[in-house]
C-alpha positions in Angstrom: 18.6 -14.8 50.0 20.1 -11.5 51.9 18.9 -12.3 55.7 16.6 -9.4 56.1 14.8 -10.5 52.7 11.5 -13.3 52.5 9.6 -14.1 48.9 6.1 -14.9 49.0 4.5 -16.2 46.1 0.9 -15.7 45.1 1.0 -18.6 42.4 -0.2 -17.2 39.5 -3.1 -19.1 37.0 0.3 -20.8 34.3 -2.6 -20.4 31.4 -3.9 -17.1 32.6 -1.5 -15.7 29.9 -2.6 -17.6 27.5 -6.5 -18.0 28.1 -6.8 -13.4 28.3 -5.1 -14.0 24.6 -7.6 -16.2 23.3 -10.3 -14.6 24.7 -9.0 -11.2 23.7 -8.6 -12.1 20.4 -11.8 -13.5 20.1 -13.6 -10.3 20.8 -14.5 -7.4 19.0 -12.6 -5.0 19.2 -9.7 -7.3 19.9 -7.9 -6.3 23.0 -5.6 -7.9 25.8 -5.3 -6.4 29.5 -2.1 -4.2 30.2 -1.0 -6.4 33.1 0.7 -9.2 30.4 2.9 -6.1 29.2 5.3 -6.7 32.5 7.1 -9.5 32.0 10.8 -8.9 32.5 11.5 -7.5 29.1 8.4 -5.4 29.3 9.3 -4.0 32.9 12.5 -3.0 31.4 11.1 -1.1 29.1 9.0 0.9 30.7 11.5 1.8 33.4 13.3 3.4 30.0 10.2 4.9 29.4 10.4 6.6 32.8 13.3 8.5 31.6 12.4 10.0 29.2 12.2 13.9 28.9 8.4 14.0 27.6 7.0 11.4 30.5 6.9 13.9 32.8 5.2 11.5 35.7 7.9 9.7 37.4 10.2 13.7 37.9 7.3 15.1 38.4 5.9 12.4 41.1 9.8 12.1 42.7 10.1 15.9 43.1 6.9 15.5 45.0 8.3 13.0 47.4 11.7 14.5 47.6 9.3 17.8 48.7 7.0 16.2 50.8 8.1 13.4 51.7 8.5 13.9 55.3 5.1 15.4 55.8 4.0 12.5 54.1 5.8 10.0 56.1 4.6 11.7 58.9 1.1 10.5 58.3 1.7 7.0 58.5 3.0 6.9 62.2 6.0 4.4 64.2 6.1 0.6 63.0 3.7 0.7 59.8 3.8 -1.9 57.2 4.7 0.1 54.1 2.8 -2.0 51.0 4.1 -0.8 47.0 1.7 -2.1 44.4 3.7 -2.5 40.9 7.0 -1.7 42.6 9.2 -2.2 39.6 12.9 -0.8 39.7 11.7 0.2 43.5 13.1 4.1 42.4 10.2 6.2 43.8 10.2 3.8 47.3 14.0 4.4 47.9 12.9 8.0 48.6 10.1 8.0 50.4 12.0 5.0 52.6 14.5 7.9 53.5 11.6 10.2 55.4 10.3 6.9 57.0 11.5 6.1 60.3 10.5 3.2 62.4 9.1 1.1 59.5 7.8 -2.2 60.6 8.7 -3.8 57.2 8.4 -2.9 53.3 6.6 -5.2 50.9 6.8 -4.5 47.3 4.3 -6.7 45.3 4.9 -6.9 41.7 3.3 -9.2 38.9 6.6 -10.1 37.6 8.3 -12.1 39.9 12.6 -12.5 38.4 12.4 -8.0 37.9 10.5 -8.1 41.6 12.8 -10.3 43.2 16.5 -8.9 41.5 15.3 -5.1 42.6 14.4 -6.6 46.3 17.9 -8.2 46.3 19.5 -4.6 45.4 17.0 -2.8 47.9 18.6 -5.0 50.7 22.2 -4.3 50.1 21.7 -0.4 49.8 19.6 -0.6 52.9 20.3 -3.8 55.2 18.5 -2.8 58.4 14.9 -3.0 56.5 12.7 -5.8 56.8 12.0 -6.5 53.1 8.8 -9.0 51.7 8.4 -9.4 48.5 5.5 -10.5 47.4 4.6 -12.2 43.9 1.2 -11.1 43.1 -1.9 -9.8 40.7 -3.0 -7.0 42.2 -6.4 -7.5 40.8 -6.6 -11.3 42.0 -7.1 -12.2 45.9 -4.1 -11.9 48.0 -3.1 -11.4 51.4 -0.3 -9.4 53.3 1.8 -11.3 55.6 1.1 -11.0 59.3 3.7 -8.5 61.2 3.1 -6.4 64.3 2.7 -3.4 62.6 0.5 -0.5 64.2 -0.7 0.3 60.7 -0.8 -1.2 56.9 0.2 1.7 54.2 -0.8 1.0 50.7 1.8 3.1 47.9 0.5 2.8 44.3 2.8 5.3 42.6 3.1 6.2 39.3 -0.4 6.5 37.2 -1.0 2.9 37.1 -4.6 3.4 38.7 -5.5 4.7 35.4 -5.0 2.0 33.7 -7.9 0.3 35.2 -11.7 0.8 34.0 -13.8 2.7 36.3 -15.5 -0.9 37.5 -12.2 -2.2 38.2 -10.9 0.7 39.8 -13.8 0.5 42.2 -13.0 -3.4 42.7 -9.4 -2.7 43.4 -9.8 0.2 45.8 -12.7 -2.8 47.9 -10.0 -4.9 47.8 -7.6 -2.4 49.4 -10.0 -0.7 51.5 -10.5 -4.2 53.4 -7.0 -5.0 53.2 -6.1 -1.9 55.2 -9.3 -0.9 57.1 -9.7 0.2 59.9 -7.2 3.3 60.0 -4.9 2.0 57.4 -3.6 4.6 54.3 -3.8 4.3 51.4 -1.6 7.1 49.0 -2.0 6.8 44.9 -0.6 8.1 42.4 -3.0 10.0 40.0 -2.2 11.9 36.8 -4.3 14.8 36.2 -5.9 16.3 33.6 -4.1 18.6 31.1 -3.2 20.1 27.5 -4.1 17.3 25.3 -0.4 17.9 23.6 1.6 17.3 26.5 -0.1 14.0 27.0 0.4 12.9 23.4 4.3 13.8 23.6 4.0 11.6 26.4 2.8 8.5 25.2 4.6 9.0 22.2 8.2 9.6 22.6 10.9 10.5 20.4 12.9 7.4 20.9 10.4 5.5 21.2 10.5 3.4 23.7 6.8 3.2 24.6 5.8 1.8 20.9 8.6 -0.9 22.0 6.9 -2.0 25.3 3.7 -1.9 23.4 4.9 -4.0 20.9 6.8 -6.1 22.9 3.7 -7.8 23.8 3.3 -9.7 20.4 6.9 -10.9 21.2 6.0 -12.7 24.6 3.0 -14.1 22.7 5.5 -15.3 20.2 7.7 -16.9 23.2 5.8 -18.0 25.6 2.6 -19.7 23.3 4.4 -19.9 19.8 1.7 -17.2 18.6 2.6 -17.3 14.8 2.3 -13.7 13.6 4.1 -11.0 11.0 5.6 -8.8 13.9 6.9 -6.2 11.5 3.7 -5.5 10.4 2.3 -4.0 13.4 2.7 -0.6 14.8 2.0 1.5 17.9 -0.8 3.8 18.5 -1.2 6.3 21.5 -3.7 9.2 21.6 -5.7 11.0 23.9 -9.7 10.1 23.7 -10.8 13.9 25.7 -14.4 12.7 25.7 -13.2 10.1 27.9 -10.4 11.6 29.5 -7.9 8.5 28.8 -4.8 8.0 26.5 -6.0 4.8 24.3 -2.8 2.6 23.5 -3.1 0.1 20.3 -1.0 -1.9 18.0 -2.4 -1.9 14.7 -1.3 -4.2 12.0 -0.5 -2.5 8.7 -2.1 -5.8 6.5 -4.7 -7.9 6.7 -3.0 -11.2 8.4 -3.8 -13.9 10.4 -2.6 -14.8 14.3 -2.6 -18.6 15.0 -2.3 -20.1 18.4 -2.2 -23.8 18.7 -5.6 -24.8 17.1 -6.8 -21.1 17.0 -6.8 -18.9 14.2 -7.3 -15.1 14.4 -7.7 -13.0 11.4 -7.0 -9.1 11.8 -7.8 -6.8 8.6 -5.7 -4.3 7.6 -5.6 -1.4 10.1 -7.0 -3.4 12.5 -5.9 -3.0 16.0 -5.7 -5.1 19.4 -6.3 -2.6 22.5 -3.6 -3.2 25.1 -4.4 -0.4 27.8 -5.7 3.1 28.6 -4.5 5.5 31.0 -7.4 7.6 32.6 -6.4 11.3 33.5 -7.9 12.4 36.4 -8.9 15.4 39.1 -8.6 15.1 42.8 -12.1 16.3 44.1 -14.3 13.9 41.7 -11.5 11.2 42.7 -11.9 11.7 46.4 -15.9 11.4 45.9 -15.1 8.2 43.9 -13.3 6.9 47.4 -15.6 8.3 49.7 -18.5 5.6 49.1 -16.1 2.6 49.5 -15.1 3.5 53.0 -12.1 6.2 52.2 -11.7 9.3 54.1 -9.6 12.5 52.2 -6.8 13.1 54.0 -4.3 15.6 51.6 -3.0 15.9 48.3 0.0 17.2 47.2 1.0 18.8 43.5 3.5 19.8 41.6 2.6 23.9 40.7 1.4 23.1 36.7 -0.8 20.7 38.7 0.3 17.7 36.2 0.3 15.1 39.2 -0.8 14.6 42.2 0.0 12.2 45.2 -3.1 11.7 47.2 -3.7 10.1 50.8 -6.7 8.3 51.7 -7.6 6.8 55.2 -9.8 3.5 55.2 -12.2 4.1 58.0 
């Protein structure tokens, strides 16, 4: 390992994988959490789906940071502990990194530990002077941050990925953070707002489509990883935008009736059937902010792009 680089590992549950199948696929509607769509293959794919012209998010969040970024930075003070949840190819933390001065240390955490730890290698050779930790971890399970003599902790979750979380869980993670940080720490998310119902469905289907591949890449780690025995080609993506609920809904749907065994388990799925894999909530800064305020968060500032797509927003734990 590069010198200014340390792994920490959060071991992670080896049947959690395969237990949130069983049980998802036991339910009614069938459906499976989003996290288990980031293994390596999976965090590949999504980084393609970054790129592409109708997922506006990642521009639109980097122009924000390659904007603001100093005023943001300027927030979090000399020798803070700069924390990225779901840190992936690390794209959106190289620039905010260049208006940070000082930095006690960066720690990306990230689910997927080979992706987390060959994107902390190539962070430490384009920057060698910062104190990188990488840390192996579920966000949504019990973790800690390693001790340092920073003068603050800073939270980063970028992209929309708070969305994908139910309300409940939103509030759970946010707890979690809150008294991670607390007192005085910062916490600044990534939230996608509210907007034309069309430019949301172009961005959850696109044209190459590479988002019905992550989706669907899903039934191929269940095919790896637990010898799920399954007609893969008979599935298919679906992504729309439920307004009533203000959330994309992504499925894959299975074409035929057909029958999914695991080991001693057998799951039959009728024709259209489909297994829920995530939802992405849409949201608006003010009823977020209230949504904080009871947990122990203090508004600080948010910062838009001028269609008001996305937003970054930064919280103070008090």
């Amino acid at each position: 390992m590069p010198a200014r680089l340390r792994i920490v590992d959060f071991e992670l549950p080896q049947e959690s994988f395969r237990e949130a199948v069983i049980r998802g696929l036991s339910t009614h509607p069938k459906s499976i959490p989003s996290k288990f769509l980031y293994d390596e293959k999976g965090s590949e794919l999504f980084d393609m789906i970054t790129r592409q012209p109708e997922y506006y998010q990642t521009r639109t969040e980097l122009a924000l940071i390659d904007t603001y970024g100093d005023e943001i930075a300027a927030h979090f003070g000399p020798k803070a502990l700069l924390v990225e949840y779901g840190s992936g190819n690390n794209k959106k933390i190289r620039r905010l990194l260049q208006s940070c001065s000082e930095l006690e240390a960066y720690v990306p955490v990230d689910i997927s530990r080979d992706y987390l730890i060959k994107n902390a290698k190539a962070l430490v050779r384009e920057l060698p002077d910062l104190e990188v930790i990488a840390l192996s971890a579920d966000i949504l399970q019990p973790f800690s941050l390693p001790p340092t003599h920073a003068n603050k902790q800073v939270i980063y979750f970028p992209g929309s990925t708070l969305g994908n979380f139910e309300p409940a869980t939103m509030r759970r993670l946010l707890q979690s953070i809150h008294q991670m940080i607390r007192p005085k720490g910062m916490f600044l998310v990534g939230l996608d707002l509210k907007k034309d119902p069309m430019v949301l469905h172009r961005a959850y289907n696109d044209a190459l489509g590479y988002t019905a591949q992550f989706e669907l890449n899903l039934l191929t780690r269940m095919q790896r990883e637990l010898g799920a025995q399954l007609d893969r080609e008979a599935f298919f993506y679906e992504g729309f935008y439920n307004q009533s609920q203000s959330r994309v809904e992504m499925y894959v749907t299975t074409r035929s009736e057909q029958t999914i065994r695991i080991e001693e388990h057998a799951f039959t799925l009728e024709a259209g059937e489909r297994i829920h894999l995530e939802n992405s909530y849409k949201f608006e800064v003010e009823s977020f902010a209230d949504f904080a305020a009871p947990i122990g968060f203090r508004f600080v500032q948010a910062w838009q792009d001028d269609r008001k797509y996305f937003a970054l927003v930064l919280l103070e734990a008090l």
